[in-house]
C-alpha positions in Angstrom: -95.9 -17.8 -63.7 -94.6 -20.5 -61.2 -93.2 -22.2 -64.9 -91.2 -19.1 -64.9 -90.0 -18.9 -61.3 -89.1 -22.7 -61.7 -86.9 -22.0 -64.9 -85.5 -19.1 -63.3 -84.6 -21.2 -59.7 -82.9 -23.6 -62.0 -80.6 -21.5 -64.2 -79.4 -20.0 -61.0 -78.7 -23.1 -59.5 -76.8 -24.1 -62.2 -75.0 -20.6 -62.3 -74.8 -20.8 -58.3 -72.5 -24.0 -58.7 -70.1 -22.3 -61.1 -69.2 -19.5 -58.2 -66.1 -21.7 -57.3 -64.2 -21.0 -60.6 -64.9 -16.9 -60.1 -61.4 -16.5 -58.7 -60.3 -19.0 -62.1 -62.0 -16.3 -63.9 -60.4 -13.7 -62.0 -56.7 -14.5 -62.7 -58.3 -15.0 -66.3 -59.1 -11.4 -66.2 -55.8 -10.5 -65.1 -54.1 -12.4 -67.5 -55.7 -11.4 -70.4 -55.9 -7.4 -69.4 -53.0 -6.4 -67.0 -50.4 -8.9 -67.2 -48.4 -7.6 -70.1 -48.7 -4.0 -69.2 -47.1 -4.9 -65.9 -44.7 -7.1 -67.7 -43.5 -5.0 -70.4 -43.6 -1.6 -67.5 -41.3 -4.0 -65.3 -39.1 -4.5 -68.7 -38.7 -0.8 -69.3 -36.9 -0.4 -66.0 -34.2 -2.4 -66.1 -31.1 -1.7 -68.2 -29.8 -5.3 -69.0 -30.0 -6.8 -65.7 -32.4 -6.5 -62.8 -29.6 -4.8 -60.6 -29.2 -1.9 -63.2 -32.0 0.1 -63.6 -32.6 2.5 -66.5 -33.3 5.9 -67.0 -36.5 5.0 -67.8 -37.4 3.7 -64.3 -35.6 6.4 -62.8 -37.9 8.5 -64.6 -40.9 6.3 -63.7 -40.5 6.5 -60.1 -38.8 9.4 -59.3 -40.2 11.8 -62.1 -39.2 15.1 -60.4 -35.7 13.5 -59.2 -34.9 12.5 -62.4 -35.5 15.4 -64.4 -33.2 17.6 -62.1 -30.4 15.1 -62.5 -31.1 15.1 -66.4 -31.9 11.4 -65.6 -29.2 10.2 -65.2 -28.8 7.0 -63.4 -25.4 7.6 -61.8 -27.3 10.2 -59.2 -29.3 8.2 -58.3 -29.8 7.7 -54.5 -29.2 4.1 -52.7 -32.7 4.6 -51.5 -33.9 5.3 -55.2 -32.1 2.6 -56.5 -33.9 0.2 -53.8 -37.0 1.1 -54.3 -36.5 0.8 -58.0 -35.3 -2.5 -57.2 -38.2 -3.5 -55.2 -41.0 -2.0 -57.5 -39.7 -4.0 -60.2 -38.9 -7.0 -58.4 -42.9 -6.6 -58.1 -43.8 -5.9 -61.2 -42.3 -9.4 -62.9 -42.8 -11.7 -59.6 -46.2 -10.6 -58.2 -48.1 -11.2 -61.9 -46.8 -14.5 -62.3 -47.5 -15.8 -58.8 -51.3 -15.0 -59.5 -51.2 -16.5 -63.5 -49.8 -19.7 -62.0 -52.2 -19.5 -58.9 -49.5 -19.7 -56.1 -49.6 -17.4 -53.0 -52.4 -15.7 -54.6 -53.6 -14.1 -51.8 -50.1 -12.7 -50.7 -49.6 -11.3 -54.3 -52.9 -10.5 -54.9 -52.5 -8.1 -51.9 -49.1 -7.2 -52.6 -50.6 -5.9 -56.4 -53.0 -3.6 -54.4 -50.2 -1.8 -52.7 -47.9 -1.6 -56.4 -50.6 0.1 -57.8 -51.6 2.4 -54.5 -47.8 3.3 -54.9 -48.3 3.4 -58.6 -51.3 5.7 -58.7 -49.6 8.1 -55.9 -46.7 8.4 -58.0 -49.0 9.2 -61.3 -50.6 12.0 -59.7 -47.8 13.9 -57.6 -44.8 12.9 -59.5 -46.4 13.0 -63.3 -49.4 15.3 -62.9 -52.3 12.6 -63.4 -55.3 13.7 -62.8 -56.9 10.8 -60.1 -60.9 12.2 -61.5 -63.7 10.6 -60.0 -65.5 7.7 -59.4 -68.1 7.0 -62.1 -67.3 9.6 -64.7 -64.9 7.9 -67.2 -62.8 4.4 -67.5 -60.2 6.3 -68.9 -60.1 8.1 -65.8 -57.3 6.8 -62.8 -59.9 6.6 -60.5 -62.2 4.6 -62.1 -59.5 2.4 -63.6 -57.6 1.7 -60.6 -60.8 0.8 -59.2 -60.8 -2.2 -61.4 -58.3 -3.3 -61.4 -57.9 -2.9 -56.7 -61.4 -4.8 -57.2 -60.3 -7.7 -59.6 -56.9 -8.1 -57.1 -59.3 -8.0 -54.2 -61.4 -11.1 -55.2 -58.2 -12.7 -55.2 -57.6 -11.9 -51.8 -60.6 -12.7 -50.2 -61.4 -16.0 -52.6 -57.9 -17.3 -53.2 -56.5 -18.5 -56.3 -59.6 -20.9 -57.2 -59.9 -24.8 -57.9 -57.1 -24.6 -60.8 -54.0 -23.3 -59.2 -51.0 -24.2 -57.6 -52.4 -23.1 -54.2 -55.1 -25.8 -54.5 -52.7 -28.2 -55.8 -50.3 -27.7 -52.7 -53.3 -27.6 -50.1 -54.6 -30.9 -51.5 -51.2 -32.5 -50.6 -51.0 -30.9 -47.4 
């Protein structure tokens, strides 16, 4: 038995001096899950340019707006138009910051908002159903969860020993 607790103290030292590269892992994770379906979302809103948003994002963020206008762009509000901006500003900046590892934290925490916004927006302007915690990974709930809890090791643990953050820190 002490054999047993021995091996087991010592795979779990070894596994205890791998916890620096969780946030690596993390932005990993992010990389190979959510990335591209922030990316390509951020890519539906614009028409062309960043400063001309499509019908598309009108449609996005202002569901009920846009369907009254027929979504078309040119009603748009200049408050509707800024917060398209903004949100898609987001969507392509925010990702990369945490892929490259620099200003993690800020962008990690600036993710957790986008998708509070995002996931307020699913479920009054689009009809989402938000469901509950533990009944389905399909649901919003459960999936939003994820993804607030991957952002949020970010936060709290930074960027990790292979990032930009480190390098810059390093040198400071």
């Amino acid at each position: 038995m002490r054999n047993l607790i021995a091996l087991y103290s010592s795979l779990t030292e070894r596994l205890d001096q791998l916890e620096q590269h969780v946030p690596t892992l993390a932005r990993l994770t992010f990389l190979a899950v959510l990335f591209f379906y922030f990316w390509n979302s951020a890519l539906l809103k614009i028409d062309g340019s960043i400063f001309s948003p499509s019908s598309g994002a009108f449609g996005q963020i202002f569901p009920k707006a846009a369907e009254a206008v027929l979504w078309d762009v040119s009603q748009m509000s200049l408050f509707q138009r800024l917060v398209i901006f903004a949100g898609t500003l987001a969507e392509f900046v925010l990702p990369v910051l945490i892929v490259i590892g620099l200003l993690t934290r800020l962008a990690a925490l600036g993710m957790i908002g986008f998708v509070a916004v995002q996931t307020l927006v699913d479920v009054t302007g689009h009809g989402a159903k938000l469901g509950s915690l533990f009944d389905s990974p399909q649901e919003l709930l459960d999936q939003r969860t994820m993804w607030v809890f991957l952002f949020a090791v970010l936060v709290i643990r930074g960027a990790g020993p292979l990032s930009l953050d480190r390098l810059f820190k390093a040198r400071a």
